[in-house]
Steps between C-alpha positions, in 0.01 A plus 500: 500500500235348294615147624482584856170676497324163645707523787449882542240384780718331688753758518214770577406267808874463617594891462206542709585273758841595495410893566275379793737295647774766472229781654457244777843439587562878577167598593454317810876563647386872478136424617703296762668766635221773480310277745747496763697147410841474552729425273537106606120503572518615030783223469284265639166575299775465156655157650133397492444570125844281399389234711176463341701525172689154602179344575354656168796331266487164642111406483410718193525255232274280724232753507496574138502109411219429729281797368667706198658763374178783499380357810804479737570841343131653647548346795798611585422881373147487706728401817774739432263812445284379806836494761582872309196627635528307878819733545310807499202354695728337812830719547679266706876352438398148577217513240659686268761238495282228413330745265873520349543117515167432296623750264817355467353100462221716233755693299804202472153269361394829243836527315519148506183437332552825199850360480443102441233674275727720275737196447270285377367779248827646406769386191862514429370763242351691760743410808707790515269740423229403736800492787597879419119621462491291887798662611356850364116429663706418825738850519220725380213352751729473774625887469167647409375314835725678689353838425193423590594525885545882473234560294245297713700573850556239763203550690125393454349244320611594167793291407390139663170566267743553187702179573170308563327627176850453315501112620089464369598679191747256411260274406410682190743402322542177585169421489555584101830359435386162380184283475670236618750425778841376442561142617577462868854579543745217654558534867820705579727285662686652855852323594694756680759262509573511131585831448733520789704189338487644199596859561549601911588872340197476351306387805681787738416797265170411454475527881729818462219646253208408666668633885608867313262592211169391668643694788539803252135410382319469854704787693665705229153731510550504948881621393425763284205651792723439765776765281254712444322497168182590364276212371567589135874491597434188645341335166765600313780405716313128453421591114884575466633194691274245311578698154866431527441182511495448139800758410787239556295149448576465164858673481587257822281167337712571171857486670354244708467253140837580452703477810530301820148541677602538829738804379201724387307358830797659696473819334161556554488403848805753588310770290170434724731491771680865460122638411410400841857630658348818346157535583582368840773749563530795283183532328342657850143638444565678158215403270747506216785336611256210637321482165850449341651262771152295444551462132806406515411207724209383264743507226724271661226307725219405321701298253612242684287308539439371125915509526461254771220333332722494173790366667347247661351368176840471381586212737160308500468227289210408297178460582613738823384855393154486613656362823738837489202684410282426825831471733642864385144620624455328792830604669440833360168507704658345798737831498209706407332348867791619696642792369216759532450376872811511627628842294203645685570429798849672456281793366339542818815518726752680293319662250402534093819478385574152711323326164770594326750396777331152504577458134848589494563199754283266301613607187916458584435142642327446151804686338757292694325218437499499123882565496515203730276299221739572200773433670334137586418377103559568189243697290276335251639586149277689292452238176355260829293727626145381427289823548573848496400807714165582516325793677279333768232670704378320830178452455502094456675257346292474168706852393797314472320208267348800320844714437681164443499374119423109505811430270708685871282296707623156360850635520520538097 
């Protein structure tokens, strides 16, 4: 721990950001819904925030070359607080949509800037651990934030003042991390076209991902009102769903070194696929058969996309990953656009548990698909494989630089 105490800042400033983000995300689908929105009227305020996200990846690096690190990082906190606060002052869908889409362009930029800035402070001494203390900062903020919906309730002012102060207070630490700036990191290069040619499995389930699990994300919290729970019910039937995520990452990454890709790919898209079967037919409104249906879907869910990511590595050739990198989360946004719009809209005319519905279809194209893609080439064997799994979080395309070893990156 000693080694990674300089970067102790920078982690303080992404937990924070994370927790607000997370807050956000359910927050204003239950807000949403308390002021009389519909359920399309909520998927369209959440489509808002991924496509600010897009916007948010691709100009980025331009903003913090022009200006800096510290600087692009203020600015974009200052804007993100300020169009926290707007939602509360105008209660309207069309401004709280481009409320959402400010947020989305402000938050993509934020990560961006605290990631390039970790990977240029952190070693291949300090690698791993920095990634777990991340991936811990990220679980614990993101849970805790949940709770703070019941505790606070969904009404008043109270809440949208929290996220703004959380967004101004995440300058503290920044502010200390370093007298100095990092150099300007390079411009992050988007070709779509390269990771479909490359890996078209790859390309479809990061659509898959972004279409279901943002869905989960943006209208999981309208599911679990429309079945009837309390708002503490509610946070932890989004606690539970984004905590399983990390149960079968590593268990599934590990078999995923070992065997054919695509196989462990399959298995977790049929096991995301029979959690929705379940939640979407036999669950009904029991709080604990939902909180176990939900789990079970995180488990399987939230993985692949660093499977995808992984396998899609395994077929680029060097001097591609960064390429991989920004492709993986582009499509993944692109998903993340649609999904929560449309799955709302199927809300609204047949009901809560239609989410679930929508993902089984989505999810057994994906399945079908990926036993359609092994059948069409041969897997990569494992001595050519030039990277191995790697827990990714979507928050921009400087975690996968930071939680990819430079000896991986040119394909050693």
């Amino acid at each position: 721990m000693h080694d990674i105490r300089p970067l102790i800042p920078l982690l303080a400033t992404a937990g924070i950001l994370i927790g607000g983000n997370g807050l956000q995300g359910t927050f204003i689908s239950l807000r949403g819904i308390e002021e009389g929105f519909s359920a399309s009227v909520v998927g369209m305020v959440g489509t808002g925030y991924f496509i600010g996200f897009v916007i948010g990846c691709v100009y980025v690096t331009k903003v913090m070359r022009a200006i800096g690190h510290i600087r692009a990082f203020s600015a974009l906190a200052a804007i993100a607080s300020a169009a926290s606060i707007m939602m509360v002052l105008v209660i309207d869908p069309i401004s709280w949509f481009l409320m959402r889409l400010v947020q989305g362009i402000c938050f993509a930029g934020l990560f961006a800037v605290v990631e390039s800035w970790l990977n240029a402070r952190v070693t291949n001494a300090t690698r791993a651990r920095t990634l777990s203390v991340y991936r811990f900062v990220d679980l614990g903020s993101v849970t805790a934030a949940q709770y703070l919906i019941p505790l606070f309730g969904v009404s008043g002012f109270d809440l949208f003042a929290i996220i703004s102060m959380a967004l101004t207070l995440s300058l503290v630490p920044i502010s200390f991390a370093d007298r100095s700036s990092p150099a300007p990191p390079e411009d992050v290069k988007f070709d779509i076209k390269v990771l479909w040619s490359v890996s078209p499995l790859a390309t479809v389930g990061c659509i898959v991902i972004g279409l279901t699990n943002s869905s989960f994300r943006s209208l999981g919290p309208i599911y679990a009102d429309g079945i009837g729970m309390s708002v503490t019910s509610i946070a932890t039937f989004m606690s539970v769903g984004i905590f399983a995520g990390i149960v079968l990452q590593y268990p599934l990454g590990h078999y995923s070194d070992k065997l054919d890709r695509r196989v462990i790919i399959l298995v977790s898209g049929i096991g995301a696929l029979l959690a929705c079967t379940y939640l979407a037919f036999f669950a009904g409104n029991g709080e604990l058969a939902n909180f176990i249906g939900i789990f079970a879907f995180g488990a399987f869910a939230m993985p692949l996309y660093s499977l995808c990511s992984a396998h899609a590595n395994d077929h680029a050739a060097p001097g591609q990953h960064a390429l991989i990198s920004a492709g993986t989360l582009f499509f993944w946004s692109v998903g993340a656009v649609i999904g929560p719009l449309f799955a709302s809209f199927l809300i609204d005319v047949f009901g809560p548990h239609a989410l679930f519905a929508y993902m089984i279809v989505v999810l057994t194209f994906f399945v079908a698909y990926t036993v359609a893609r092994i059948f069409a080439r041969g897997a990569v064997p494992t001595e050519r494989r030039r990277m191995r799994f790697r827990s990714l979080l979507r928050t921009s395309t400087f975690f996968s630089k930071l939680a990819t070893p430079p000896s991986e990156k040119d394909g050693g």
